[in-house]
C-alpha positions as CSV (number, residue, x, y, z in Angstrom):
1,X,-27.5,20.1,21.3
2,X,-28.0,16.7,20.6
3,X,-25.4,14.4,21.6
4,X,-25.5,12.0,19.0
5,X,-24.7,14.4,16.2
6,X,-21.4,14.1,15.9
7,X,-21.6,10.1,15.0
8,X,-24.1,11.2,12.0
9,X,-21.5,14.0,11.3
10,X,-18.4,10.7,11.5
11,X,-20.8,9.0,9.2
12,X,-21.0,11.4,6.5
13,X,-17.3,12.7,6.2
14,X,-16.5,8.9,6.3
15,X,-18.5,7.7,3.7
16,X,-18.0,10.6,1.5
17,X,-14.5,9.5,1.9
18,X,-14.4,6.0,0.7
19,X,-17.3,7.7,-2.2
20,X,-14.7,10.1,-3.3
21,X,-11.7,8.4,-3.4
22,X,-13.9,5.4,-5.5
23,X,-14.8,7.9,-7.9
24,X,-11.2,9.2,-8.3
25,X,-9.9,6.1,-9.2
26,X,-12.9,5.7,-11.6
27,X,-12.6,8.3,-13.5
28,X,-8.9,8.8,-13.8
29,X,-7.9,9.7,-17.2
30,X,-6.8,6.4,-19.1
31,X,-4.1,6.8,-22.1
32,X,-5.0,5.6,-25.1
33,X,-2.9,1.9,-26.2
34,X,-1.6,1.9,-29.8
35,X,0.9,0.5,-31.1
36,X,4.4,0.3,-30.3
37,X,7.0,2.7,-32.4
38,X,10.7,2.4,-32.6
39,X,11.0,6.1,-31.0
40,X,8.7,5.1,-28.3
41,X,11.1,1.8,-27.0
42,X,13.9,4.4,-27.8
43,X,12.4,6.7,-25.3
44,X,12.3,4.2,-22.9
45,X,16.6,4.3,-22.3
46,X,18.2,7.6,-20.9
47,X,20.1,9.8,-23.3
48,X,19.9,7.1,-25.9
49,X,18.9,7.8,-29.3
50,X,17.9,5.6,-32.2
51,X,21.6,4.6,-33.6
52,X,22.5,3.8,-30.0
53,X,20.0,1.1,-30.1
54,X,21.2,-2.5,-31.9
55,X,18.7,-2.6,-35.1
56,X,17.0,-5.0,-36.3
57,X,14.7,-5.7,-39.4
58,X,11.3,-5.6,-38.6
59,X,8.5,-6.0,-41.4
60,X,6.1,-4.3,-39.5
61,X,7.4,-0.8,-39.2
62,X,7.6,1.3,-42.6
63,X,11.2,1.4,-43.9
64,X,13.6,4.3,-42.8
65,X,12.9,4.6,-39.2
66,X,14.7,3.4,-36.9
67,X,13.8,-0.1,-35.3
68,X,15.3,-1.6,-32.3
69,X,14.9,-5.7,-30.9
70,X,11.9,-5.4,-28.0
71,X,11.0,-7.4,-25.0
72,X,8.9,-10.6,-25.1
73,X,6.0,-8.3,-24.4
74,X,5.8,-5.7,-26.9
75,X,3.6,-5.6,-29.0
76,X,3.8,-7.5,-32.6
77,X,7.8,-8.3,-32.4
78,X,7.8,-11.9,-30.2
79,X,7.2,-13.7,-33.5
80,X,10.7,-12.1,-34.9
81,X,12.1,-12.3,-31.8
82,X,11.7,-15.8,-30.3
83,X,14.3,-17.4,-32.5
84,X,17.1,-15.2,-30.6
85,X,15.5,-14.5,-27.5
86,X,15.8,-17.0,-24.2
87,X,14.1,-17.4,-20.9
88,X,15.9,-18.2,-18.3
89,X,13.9,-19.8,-15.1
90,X,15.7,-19.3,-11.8
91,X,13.7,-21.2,-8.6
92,X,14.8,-20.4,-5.3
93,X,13.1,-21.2,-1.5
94,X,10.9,-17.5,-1.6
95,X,11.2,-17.0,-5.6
96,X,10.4,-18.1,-9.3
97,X,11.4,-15.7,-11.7
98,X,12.1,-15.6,-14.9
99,X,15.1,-13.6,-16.4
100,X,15.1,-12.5,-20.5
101,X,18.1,-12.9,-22.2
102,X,17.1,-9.8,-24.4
103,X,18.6,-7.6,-22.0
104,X,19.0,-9.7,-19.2
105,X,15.8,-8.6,-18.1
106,X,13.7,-9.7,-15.0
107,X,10.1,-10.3,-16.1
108,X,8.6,-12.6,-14.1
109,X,8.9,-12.9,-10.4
110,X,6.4,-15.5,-8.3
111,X,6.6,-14.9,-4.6
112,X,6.6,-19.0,-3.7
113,X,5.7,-18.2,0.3
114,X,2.3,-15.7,-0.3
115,X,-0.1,-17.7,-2.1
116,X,-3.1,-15.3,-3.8
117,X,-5.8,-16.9,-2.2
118,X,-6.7,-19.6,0.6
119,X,-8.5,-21.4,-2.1
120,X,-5.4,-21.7,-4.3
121,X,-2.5,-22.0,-1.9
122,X,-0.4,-23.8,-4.6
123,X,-0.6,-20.8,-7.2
124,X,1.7,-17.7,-5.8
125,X,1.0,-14.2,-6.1
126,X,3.2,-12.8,-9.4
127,X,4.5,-9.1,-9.0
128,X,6.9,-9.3,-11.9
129,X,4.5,-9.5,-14.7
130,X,5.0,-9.7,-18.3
131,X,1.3,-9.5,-18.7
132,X,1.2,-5.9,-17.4
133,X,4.3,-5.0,-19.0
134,X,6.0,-5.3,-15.4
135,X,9.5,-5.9,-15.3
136,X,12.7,-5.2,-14.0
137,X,15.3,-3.9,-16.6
138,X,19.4,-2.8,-16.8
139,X,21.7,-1.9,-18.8
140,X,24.7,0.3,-19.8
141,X,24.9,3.5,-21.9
142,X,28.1,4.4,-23.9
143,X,29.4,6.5,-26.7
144,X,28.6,3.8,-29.2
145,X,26.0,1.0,-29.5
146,X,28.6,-1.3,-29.8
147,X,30.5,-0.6,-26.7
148,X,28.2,-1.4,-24.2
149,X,24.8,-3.4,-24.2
150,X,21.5,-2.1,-22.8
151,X,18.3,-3.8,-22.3
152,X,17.5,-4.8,-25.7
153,X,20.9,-6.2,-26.5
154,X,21.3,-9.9,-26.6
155,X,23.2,-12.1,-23.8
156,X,24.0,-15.9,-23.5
157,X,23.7,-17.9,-20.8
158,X,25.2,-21.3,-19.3
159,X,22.2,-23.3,-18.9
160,X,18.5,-22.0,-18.8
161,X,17.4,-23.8,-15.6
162,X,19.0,-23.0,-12.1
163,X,17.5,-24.0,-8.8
164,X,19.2,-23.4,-5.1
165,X,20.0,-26.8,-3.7
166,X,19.3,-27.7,0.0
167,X,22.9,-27.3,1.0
168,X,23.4,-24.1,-0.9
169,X,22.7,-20.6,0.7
170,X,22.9,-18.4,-2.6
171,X,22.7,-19.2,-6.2
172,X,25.0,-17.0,-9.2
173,X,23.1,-16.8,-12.3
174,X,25.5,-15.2,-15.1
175,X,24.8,-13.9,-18.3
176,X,27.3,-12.5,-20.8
177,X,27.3,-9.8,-23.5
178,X,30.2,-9.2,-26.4
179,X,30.7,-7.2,-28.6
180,X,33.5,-8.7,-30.3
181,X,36.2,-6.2,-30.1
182,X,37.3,-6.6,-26.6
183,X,34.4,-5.8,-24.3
184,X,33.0,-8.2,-22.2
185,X,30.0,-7.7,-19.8
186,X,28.8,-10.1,-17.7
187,X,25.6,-9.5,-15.7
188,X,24.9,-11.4,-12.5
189,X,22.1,-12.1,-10.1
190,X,23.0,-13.0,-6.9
191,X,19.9,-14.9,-5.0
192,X,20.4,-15.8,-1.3
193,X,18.3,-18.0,0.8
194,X,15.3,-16.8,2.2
195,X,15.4,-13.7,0.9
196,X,13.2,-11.8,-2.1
197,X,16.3,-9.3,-2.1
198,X,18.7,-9.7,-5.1
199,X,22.1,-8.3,-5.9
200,X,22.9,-7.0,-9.9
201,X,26.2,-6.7,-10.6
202,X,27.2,-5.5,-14.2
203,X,31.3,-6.3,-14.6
204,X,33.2,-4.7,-17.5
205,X,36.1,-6.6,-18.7
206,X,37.9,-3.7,-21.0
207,X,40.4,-5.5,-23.8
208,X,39.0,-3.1,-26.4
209,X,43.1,-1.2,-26.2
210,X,40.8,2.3,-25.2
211,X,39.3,3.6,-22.4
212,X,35.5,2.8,-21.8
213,X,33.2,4.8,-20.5
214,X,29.6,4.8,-19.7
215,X,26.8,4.6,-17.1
216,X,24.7,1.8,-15.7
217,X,20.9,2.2,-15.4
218,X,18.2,0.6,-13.8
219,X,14.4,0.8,-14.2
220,X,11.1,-0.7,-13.8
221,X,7.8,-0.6,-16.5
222,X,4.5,-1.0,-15.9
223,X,1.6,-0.7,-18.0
224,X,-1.7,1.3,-16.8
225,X,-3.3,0.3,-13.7
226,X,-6.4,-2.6,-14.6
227,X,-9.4,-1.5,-13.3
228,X,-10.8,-4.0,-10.4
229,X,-14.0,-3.9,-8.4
230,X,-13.5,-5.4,-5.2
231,X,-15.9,-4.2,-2.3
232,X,-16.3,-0.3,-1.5
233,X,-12.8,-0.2,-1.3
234,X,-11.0,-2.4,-3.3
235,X,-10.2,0.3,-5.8
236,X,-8.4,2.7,-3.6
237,X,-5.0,1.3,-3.0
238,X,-1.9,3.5,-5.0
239,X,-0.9,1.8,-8.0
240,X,2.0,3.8,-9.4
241,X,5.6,4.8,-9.0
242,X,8.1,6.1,-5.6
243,X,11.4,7.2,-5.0
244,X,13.0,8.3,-1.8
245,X,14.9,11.5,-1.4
246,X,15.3,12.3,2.4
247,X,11.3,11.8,1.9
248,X,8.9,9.3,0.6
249,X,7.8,10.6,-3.0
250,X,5.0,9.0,-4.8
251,X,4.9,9.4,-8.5
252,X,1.7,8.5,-10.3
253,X,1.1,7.1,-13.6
254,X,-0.6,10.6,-14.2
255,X,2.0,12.6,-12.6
256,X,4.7,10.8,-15.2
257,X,2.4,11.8,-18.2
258,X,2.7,15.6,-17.5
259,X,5.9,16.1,-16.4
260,X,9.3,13.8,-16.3
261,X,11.2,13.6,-13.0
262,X,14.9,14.2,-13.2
263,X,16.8,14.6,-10.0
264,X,20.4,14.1,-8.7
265,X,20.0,11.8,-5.9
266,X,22.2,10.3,-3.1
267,X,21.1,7.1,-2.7
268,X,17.6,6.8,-2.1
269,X,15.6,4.1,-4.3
270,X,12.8,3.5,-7.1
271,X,9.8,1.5,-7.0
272,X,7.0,0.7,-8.3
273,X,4.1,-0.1,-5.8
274,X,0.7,-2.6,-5.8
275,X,-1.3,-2.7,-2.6
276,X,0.6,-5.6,-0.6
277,X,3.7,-5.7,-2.6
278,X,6.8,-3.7,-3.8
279,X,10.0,-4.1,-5.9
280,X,12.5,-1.8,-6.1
281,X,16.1,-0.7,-7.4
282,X,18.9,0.7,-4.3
283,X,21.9,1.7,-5.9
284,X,24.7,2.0,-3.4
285,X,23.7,4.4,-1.0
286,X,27.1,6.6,-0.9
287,X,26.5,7.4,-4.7
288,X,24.8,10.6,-6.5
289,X,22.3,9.1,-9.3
290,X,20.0,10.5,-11.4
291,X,15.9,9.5,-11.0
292,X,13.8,9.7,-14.0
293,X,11.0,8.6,-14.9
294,X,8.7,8.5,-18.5
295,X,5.9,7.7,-20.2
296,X,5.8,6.1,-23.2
297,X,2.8,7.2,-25.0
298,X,3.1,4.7,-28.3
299,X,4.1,2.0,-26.2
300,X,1.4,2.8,-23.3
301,X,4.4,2.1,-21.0
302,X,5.4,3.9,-17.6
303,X,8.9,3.7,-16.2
304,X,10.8,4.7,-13.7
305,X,14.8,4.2,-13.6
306,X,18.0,5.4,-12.1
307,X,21.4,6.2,-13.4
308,X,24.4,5.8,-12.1
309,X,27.3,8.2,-13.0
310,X,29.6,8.0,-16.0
311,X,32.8,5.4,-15.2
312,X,36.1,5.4,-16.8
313,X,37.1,2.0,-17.3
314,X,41.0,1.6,-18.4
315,X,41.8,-1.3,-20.8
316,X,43.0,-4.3,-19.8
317,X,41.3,-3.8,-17.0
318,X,37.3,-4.9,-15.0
319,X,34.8,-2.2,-13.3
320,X,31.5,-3.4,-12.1
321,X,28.3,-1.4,-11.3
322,X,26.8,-2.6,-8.8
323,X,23.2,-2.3,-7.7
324,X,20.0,-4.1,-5.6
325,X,16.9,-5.4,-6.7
326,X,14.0,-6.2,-3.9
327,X,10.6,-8.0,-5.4
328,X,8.3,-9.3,-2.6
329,X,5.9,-7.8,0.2
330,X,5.7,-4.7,2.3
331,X,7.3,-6.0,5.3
332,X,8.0,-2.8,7.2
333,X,10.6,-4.6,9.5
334,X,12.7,-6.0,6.6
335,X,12.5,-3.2,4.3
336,X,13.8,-0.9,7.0
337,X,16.9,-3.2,7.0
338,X,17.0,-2.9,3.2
339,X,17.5,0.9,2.8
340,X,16.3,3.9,4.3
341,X,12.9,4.7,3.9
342,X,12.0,1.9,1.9
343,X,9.4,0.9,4.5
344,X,7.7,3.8,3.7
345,X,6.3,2.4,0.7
346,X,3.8,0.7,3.1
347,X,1.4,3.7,2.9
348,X,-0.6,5.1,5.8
349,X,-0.7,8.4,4.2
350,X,-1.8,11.5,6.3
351,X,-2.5,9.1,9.5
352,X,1.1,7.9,9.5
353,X,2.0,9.6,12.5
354,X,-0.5,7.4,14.4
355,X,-0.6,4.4,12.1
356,X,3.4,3.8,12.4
357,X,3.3,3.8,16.6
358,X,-0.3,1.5,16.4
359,X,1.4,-1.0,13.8
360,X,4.5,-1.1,16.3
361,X,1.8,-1.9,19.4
362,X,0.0,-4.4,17.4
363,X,3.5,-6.7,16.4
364,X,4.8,-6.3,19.7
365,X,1.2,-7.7,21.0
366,X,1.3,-10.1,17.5
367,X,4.9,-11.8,19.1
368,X,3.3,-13.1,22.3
369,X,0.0,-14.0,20.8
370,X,1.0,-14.9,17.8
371,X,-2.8,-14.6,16.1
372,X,-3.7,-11.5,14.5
373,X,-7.5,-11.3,15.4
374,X,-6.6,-11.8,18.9
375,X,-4.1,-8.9,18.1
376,X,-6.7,-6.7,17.4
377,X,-9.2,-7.4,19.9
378,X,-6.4,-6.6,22.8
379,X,-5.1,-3.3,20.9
380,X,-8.5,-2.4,20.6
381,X,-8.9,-2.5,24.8
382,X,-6.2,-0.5,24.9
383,X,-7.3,2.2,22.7
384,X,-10.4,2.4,24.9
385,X,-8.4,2.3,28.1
386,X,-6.3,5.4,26.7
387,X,-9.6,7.1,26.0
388,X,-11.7,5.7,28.6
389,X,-11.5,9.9,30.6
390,X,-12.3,11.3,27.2
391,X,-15.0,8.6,26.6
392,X,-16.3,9.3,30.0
393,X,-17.0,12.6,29.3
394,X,-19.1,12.2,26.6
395,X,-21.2,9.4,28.4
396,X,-21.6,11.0,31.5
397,X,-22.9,14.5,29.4
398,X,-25.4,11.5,27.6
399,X,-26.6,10.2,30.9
400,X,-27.0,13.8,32.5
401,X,-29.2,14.5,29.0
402,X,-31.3,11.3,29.3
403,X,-31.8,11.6,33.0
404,X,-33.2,15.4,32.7
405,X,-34.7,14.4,29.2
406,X,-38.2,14.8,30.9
407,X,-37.6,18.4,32.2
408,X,-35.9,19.3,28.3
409,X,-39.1,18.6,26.5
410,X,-40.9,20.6,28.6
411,X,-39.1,23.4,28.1
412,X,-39.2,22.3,24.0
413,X,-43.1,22.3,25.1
414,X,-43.4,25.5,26.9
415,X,-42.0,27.3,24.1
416,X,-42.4,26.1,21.3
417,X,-43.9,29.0,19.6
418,X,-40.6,31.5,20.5
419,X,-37.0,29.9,19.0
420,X,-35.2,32.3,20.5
421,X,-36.5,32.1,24.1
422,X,-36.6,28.2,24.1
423,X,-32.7,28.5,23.2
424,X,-31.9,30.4,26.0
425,X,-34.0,28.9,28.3
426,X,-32.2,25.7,26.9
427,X,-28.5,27.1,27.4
428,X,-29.9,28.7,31.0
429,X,-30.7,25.0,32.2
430,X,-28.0,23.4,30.8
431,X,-25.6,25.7,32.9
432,X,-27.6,25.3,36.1
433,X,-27.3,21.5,35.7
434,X,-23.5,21.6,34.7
435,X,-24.2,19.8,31.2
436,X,-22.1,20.9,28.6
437,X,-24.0,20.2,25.1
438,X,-20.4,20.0,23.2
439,X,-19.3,17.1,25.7
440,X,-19.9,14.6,23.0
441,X,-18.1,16.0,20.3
442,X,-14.8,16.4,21.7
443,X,-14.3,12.5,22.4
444,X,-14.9,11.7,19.1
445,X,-12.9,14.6,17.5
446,X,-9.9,13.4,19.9
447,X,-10.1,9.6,19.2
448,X,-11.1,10.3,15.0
449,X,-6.9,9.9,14.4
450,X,-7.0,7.2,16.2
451,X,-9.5,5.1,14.5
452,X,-8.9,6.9,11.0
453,X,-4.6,5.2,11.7
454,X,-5.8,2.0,12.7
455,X,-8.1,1.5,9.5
456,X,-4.8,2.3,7.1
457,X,-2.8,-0.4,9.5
458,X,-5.9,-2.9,8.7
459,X,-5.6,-2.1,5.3
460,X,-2.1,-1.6,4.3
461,X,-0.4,-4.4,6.3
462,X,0.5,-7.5,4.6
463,X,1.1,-9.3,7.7
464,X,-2.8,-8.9,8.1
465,X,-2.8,-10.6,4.7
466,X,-4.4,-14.1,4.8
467,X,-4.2,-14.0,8.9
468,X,-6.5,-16.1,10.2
469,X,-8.1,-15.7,14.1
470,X,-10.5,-18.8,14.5
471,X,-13.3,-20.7,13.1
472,X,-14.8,-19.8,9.3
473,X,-11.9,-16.2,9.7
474,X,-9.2,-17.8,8.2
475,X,-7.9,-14.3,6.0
476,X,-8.8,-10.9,8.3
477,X,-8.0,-9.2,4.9
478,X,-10.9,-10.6,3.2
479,X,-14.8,-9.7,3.7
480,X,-16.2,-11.6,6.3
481,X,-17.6,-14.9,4.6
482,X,-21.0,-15.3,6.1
483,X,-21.4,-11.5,7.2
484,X,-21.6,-12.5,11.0
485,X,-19.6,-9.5,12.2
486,X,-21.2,-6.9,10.1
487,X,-24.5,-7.9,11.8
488,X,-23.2,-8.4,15.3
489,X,-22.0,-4.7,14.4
490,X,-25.4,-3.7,12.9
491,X,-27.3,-4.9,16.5
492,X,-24.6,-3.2,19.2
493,X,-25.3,-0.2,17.3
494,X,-28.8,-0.1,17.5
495,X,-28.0,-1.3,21.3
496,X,-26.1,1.5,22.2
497,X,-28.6,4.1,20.4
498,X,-31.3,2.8,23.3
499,X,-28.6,4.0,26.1
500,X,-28.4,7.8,24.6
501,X,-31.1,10.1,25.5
502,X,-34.0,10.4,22.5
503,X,-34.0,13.0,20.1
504,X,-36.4,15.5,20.5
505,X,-36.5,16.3,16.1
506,X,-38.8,14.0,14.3
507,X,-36.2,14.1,11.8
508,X,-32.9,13.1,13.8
509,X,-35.0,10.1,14.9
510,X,-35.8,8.7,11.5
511,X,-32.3,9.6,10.3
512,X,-30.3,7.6,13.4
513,X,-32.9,4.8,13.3
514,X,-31.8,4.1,10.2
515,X,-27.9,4.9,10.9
516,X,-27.6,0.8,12.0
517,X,-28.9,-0.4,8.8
518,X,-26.3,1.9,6.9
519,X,-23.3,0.9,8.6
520,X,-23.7,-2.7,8.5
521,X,-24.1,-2.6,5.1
522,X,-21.0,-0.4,4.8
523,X,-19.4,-3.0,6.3
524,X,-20.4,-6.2,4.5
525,X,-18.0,-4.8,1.9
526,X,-14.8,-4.0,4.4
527,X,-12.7,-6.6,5.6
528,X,-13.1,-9.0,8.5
529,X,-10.4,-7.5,10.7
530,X,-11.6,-4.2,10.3
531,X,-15.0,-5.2,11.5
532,X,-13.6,-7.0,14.6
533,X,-11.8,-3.8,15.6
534,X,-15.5,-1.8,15.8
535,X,-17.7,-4.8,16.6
536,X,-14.7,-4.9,19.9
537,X,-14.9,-0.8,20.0
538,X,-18.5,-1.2,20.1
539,X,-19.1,-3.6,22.7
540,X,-16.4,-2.1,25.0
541,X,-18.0,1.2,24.2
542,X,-21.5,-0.1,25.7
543,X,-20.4,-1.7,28.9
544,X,-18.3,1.6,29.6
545,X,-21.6,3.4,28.9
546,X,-24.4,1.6,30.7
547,X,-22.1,1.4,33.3
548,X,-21.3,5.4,33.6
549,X,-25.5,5.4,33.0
550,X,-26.3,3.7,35.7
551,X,-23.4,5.3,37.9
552,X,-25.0,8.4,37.1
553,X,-28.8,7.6,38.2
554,X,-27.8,6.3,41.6
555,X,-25.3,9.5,42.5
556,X,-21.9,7.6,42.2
557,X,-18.2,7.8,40.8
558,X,-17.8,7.6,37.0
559,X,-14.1,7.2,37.6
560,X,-12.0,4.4,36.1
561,X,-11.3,3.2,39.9
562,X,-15.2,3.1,40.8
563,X,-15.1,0.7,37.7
564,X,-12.6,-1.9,38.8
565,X,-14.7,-1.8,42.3
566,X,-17.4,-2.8,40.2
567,X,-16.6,-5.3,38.6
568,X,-14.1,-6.9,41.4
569,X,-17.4,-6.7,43.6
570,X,-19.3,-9.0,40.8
571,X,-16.5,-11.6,40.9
């Protein structure tokens, strides 16, 4: 069998993969925009209906439906809106956001430390993002509209600038809500120093002279996922909803169209997911809430939210609900901290079992090193280290094959007119010379997880993001700018072709000849980091096998120990 089937096998299956998952996220169904209807933004608040929304006129919308005030954002209204409707710009050391007071809203968050590019350091990346219909949104549901205000209703603020000073370690934005017959709520965001996670309190002050009751909720909109082409794999990462529930649940944009999620939850949290970044509501984690999640056809919006349960507030007396908001980057270590599960929105997907343990290796490695493309080159060692038996195998069976190639082809020669009796002749001489034809498929099956987890890691973590290793590599998350590693790639392939023994099909030796051209093309479009890891794999991969090569046509050890001897006795 030949031994180098297997890699055209990899080859195949992989890019298939990257095909398929490109053409999924190209020809996913996309809803149809139109315009925005006073039952869709009703839609958009749990168990609230038309009169539980304040009214407003609106010239726009025929007369005897229902109309409510909407967001900055939707469509046709911020003309009508602006004269009532503030912004309220709130700078910290990590964040610049920007909170509506129509509603009290969050929709605009600037993460002030992760710039979007090398070439524009000064311009941060924006995950809040009015643009896309991104925002962060609360409220409170009641009997009555005018008992409790939800995230069209109208606040004031102090002062529409605030800024944490040098000396400060948090920073209180309030924003206040009345209704004029005795109920107060005052909504508060609570930033702390060098953090992107906020604290939402909602107080209650109850002078109305009756009991209040009502529910707080939370939730987060997004319009559709924007189409982007960057590279062969640009297009894959999971736009689109999560929630946690003893388990990481993904909700798609799709998934929300066809059926609405309603669960009774302990805890857990909601988010809404981009490739590097996250933000997320975490109720307190001792409470039962309920998940939802909507679309909004009319409004083209997608949501997903969590209520609290109903509270009895006595008069004369203050409640508050009180809730979390995180808006900033996948930082496995920090969103551990946050709540449970929440690092699990960094998204490794069936290769998590070995992608969590090699992320762990590589920032253990990463805080003595403290340069990511060193990182790699040292976890990749120690991949091939662990596999360096299994490895052995399969070089040893490819030495055995090139070494007795002569005496193969002549049984291919003597005969070649009778298929049958040339494969067991084959089978018969591969026994007597203890080769095993399947030794160079098990390897590769074995170390497939392997490499399969360490291309998620690559991809998914945004401490790879904009890591730079040395010379022109300043972002291992980018493609490599002049192409150097793709090539160097390209060459150690064909290089390590010339050590395996020659295929005897005419076929199989057009079809690997060409394999180096394909995969350094394939890679010209992955990122730099990536590359390193298999231009390292690669290299490694043909000193281990000229090595066992050689070791093989002079009679000696294979072993790991005869390898150290070698190379001490070169020193």
């Amino acid at each position: 069998m030949d031994q180098l089937r297997p890699l055209l096998y990899f080859s195949l299956l992989f890019l298939s993969y990257l095909i398929w998952t490109a053409w999924m996220q190209d020809h996913a169904p996309k809803p149809v925009i139109t315009k925005t209807s006073a039952t869709a933004i009703t839609q958009s608040i749990p168990n609230a209906s038309p009169s539980s929304v304040p009214s407003a006129n609106r010239s726009d919308i025929p007369e005897g439906v229902a109309t409510v005030a909407t967001t900055a954002q939707a469509v046709s209204t911020k003309e009508t809106s602006k004269n009532t409707e503030t912004e309220i710009r709130v700078k910290t050391d990590v964040l610049d956001v920007i909170i509506s007071t129509e509603g009290g809203s969050l929709i605009q968050a600037d993460l002030l430390t992760y710039p979007i590019s090398l070439e524009e350091k000064d311009k941060p990346v924006r995950v809040l993002d009015r643009n896309k219909a991104y925002a962060a949104q609360s409220g409170l549901i009641s009997t009555s509209s005018e008992l409790a205000p939800n995230h069209y209703a109208q606040f004031t603020a102090p002062q529409t600038e605030y800024k944490l000073l040098d000396n400060s370690e948090q920073l209180v934005v309030p924003l206040t809500w009345k209704n004029g017959k005795g109920i107060t709520v005052t909504k508060r965001y609570t930033f702390k120093r060098g953090s992107f996670l906020i604290a939402v309190d909602q107080e209650v002050d109850n002078q109305s002279g009756t009991v209040w009751k009502g529910n707080s909720y939370q939730q987060l909109t997004h319009s559709p996922k924007n189409k982007t082409s960057s590279g062969m794999i640009g297009n894959r990462f999971y736009v689109g909803s999560a929630y946690y529930n003893e388990k990481y649940e993904k909700v798609s944009f799709s998934d929300m169209e066809d059926k609405p999620l309603s669960e009774v939850i302990q805890g857990g949290w909601a988010a809404m997911l981009e490739h590097y970044f996250v933000s997320a509501w975490i109720p307190p984690k001792e409470q039962k809430n309920t998940y939802y999640t909507n679309y909004i056809s009319n409004a083209n919006r997608y949501i997903i939210g969590v209520k609290s349960p109903q509270q009895q507030i006595a008069t004369a007396t203050k409640a508050t609900f009180s809730n979390q908001f995180y808006v900033g980057p996948k930082n496995q270590e920090e969103l551990a901290k946050i709540s449970k599960g929440l690092d699990l929105t960094v998204d490794y997907g069936v290769f998590s079992f070995v992608s969590k343990p090699l992320f762990w290796i590589m920032q253990s490695i990463h805080n003595v090193v403290g340069n990511w493309g060193w990182t790699i080159i040292l976890v990749t060692l120690l991949i091939k280290l662990v596999f360096f038996y299994p490895s052995a195998m399969s070089y040893r069976s490819m030495a055995k094959m090139k070494k007795l190639a002569p005496k193969i082809k002549e049984l291919n020669e003597r005969f070649k007119g009778d298929p049958q009796a040339k494969q067991k002749a084959t089978m018969d001489f591969y026994r007597k010379e203890k080769i095993n034809p399947l030794g160079g498929c098990l390897p590769m099956l074995i170390q497939m997880p392997v490499f399969m987890g360490l291309y998620w890691v690559l991809l998914e973590s945004v401490e790879l993001r904009q890591a730079p290793w040395l010379g022109w590599y300043e972002d291992l998350s980018v493609l490599d700018p002049y192409y150097v590693l793709p090539l160097i790639y390209g060459a150690s392939m064909y290089l390590q072709q010339k050590l395996n023994p020659p295929q005897m099909d005419p076929m199989q030796q057009k079809i690997f000849a060409f394999l180096p051209i394909v995969f350094t093309v394939m890679f010209l479009f992955f990122p730099a980091g990536l590359v390193l890891y298999w231009v390292v794999n690669s290299l490694l991969s043909i000193g281990q096998q000229w090595f066992i090569t050689r070791q093989i046509e002079a009679g000696k050890s294979t072993s790991i120990i005869a390898l150290g001897k070698y190379l001490l006795n070169k020193k």
